[in-house]
C-alpha positions, 0 to 999 in steps of 0.5 A: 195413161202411161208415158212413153217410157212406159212410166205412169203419167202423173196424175190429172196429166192431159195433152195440151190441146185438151187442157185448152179445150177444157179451159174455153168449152168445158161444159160448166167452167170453160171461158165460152160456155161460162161466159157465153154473149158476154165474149162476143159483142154486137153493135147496136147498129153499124158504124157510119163510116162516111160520118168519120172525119179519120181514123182517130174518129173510128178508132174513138168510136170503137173505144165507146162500143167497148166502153158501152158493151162492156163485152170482151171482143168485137170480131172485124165481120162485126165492126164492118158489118154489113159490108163484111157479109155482103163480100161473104155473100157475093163470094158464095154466090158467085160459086154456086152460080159457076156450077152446072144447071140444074142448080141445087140449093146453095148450102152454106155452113158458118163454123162458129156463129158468134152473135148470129150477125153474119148469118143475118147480113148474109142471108139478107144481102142474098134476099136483096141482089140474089133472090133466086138462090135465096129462095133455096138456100139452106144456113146452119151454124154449127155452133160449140156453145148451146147459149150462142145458138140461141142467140145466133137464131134470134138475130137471124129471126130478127131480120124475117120470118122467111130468114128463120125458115132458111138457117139453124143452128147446130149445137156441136164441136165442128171438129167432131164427125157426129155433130155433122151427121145432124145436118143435112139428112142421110145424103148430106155427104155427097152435097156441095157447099160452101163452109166458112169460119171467121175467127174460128181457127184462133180458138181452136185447141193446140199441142206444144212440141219440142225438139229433144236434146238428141233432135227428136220431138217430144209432145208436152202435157198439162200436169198437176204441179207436184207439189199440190197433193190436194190437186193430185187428189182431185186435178179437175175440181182443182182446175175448175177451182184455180186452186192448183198451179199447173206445169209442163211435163214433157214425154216421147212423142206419140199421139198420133194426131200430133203426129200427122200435124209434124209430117203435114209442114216443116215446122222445125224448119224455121232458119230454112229457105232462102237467106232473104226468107230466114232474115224475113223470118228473124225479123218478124219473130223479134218484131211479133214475139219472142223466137220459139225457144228451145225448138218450141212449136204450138201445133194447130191440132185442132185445125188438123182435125177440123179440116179431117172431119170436114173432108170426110164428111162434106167432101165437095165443100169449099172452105173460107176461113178468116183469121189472125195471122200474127199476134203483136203482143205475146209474150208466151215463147214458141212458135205461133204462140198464142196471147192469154188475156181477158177484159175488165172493165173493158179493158184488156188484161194479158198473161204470161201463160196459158197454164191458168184455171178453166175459164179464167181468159180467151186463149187464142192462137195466130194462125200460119196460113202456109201450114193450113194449106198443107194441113188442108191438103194433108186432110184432102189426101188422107180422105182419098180427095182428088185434086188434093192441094189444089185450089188453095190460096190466102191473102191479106183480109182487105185484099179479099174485101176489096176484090169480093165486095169494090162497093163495100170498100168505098162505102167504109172510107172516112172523110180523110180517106182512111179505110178501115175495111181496108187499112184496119187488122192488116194482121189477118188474112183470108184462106180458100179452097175450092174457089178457083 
């Protein structure tokens, strides 16, 4: 490839978003695939929330599950199982109730199906209180990682025969628009579903954009330093290797998927609005990391190109996505900067960059839930939707929680009255579209 100067790229130089693929799916080093079950954990049973005298007993019982599992992470749908997924279900039953008789069956599509847990509640808490709209549903996992398919199906196989015959999982990158064309048959694009994702859009790869010294974005690459000839010989052996730094190299703005990402939100505008909203703005910045330095901005790319696949291709869908929107501890500056670590021991273990070697840490990003409703409305426009940037909201997880499920928040307080359900992960929040 060649700059926008008209100058050769250095040699092994990527996009940002690519090089944060490479680095989680790359099919033999990524951090997924490589490290497969062993990032995403699963309890070997619920939480007893009741038998809790507080907080300092749930924060100790998960303490010992870490300790116990040894696994990298615990996903909030998996610590306040099953209450997470009944909120899921009664919230995509509900919808599929509203629409006109004769009812189709209800399809749901889950973006990333970690251990197959939420699958497994969903589909059971739909046999339990909805068993006519079970009888008719169809369940697919589209899932990036063949190991985490494989398990996604027996942990749904787990729980009945007539679960299995329901659901499957999919082996593909949801942002892709031929790993969809496997589900669902050839009418598959005019069908109404439901499609969800919980910590999905942290994982998703990212580019990094700056302001130039004349005000005009630049987009960054992932090169090969220079000063490594064994890595410009071979930067992909060597970035599988860690046997070569990397650095950032900054060029003209011209991707064109970068591109859209900057005109669907101001994301330059940071001091903009009101003087309460950009004194909200500085708070926040100093109390959940640094300010974006030099007009530093990561760009959800990779969101952009999931919600663009997903509107050309499941058009009538209605969208859950469930994720971080802040990150206390990053250290790495700009603008939804993302945290770089890895566990050991069980134990957490950050970085100051994300420029390490395939596979060798979870890069996850937060997510501004204001730009994923441009970005989502952005998509609908592109892909010729009506009522484009309608029906969008977000709110706080335990919001969303208590309003889906009343029964699943009581039954998660401890004795003290302390509610994880409720008061835990107050920094994530829940996206919707379609739902009214």
């Amino acid at each position: 490839g060649r700059g926008g100067w008209g100058m050769p790229r250095p040699p092994g130089a990527r996009l940002v978003r690519e090089f944060v693929r490479a680095s989680l799916y790359d099919s033999a080093a990524g951090y997924f695939t490589r490290r497969g079950g062993a990032v995403v954990g699963a309890l070997p049973r619920p939480l007893r929330f009741g038998a809790f005298g507080g907080e300092a007993d749930y924060r100790g019982a998960l303490r010992a599950a870490y300790d116990a599992l040894g696994t990298s992470w615990l996903t909030p749908s998996e610590i306040f199982r099953p209450h997470y997924a009944n909120a899921l279900a009664g919230t995509f039953a509900a919808g599929h109730a509203a629409r006109r008789p004769p009812l189709p069956p209800l399809v749901i599509y889950e973006v990333g199906g970690g251990t197959g847990g939420v699958a497994r509640d969903v589909l059971l808490r739909l046999r339990e209180r909805h068993p006519d709209v079970f009888r008719s549903v169809r369940y697919r996992a589209v899932e990036v990682s063949p190991e985490l398919a494989e398990r996604q199906a027996a942990t749904v196989a787990a729980g009945g025969a007539d679960l299995s015959a329901r659901f499957a999982a999919l082996v593909g990158d949801a942002t892709l628009p031929e790993t969809w064309a496997g589900a669902g048959g050839a009418d598959a694009r005019g069908e109404e579903c439901h499609v969800f994702g919980l910590e999905v859009l942290d994982n998703l790869p990212h580019d990094l954009v700056r302001r130039g010294p004349g005000g005009a974005w630049e987009e960054a690459l992932v090169a090969p330093r220079a000063s490594s000839p064994a890595a410009a010989a071979a930067p992909a052996a060597a970035a599988v290797a860690g046997g070569a730094g990397w650095e950032e190299v900054w060029q003209p703005l011209q991707d064109p998927l970068v591109e859209r990402c900057l005109r669907s939100f101001p994301w330059g505008e940071a001091a903009g609005g009101s003087f309460v909203d950009r004194a909200l703005r500085l708070f926040l910045e100093g109390a959940l990391g640094p300010a974006p330095a030099g007009g530093r901005v990561f760009l959800p790319t990779g969101c952009l190109q999931l919600l663009e696949t997903l509107c050309a291709v499941r058009p009538r869908h209605r969208l859950l996505l469930a994720d971080f929107d802040a990150l206390p501890d990053t250290v790495i500056p700009g603008r939804n900067a993302p945290l770089v670590s890895d566990t050991a021991g069980g134990r957490a273990r950050d970085f100051g960059s994300f420029l390490l070697p395939y596979g060798s840490a979870d890069i996850f990003f937060p997510t501004d839930f204001e730009a994923l409703k441009a970005l989502h409305a952005a998509a609908a426009r592109r892909a010729g939707l009506a009522r484009a940037g309608e029906g969008l909201a977000a709110e706080p997880q335990g919001a969303f929680l208590r309003r889906a499920c009343p029964e699943a928040a009581r039954a998660a307080a401890t004795r003290s009255g302390f509610n994880p359900l409720l008061e835990d992960f107050c920094n994530a929040s829940v996206f919707t579209a379609g739902y009214g």
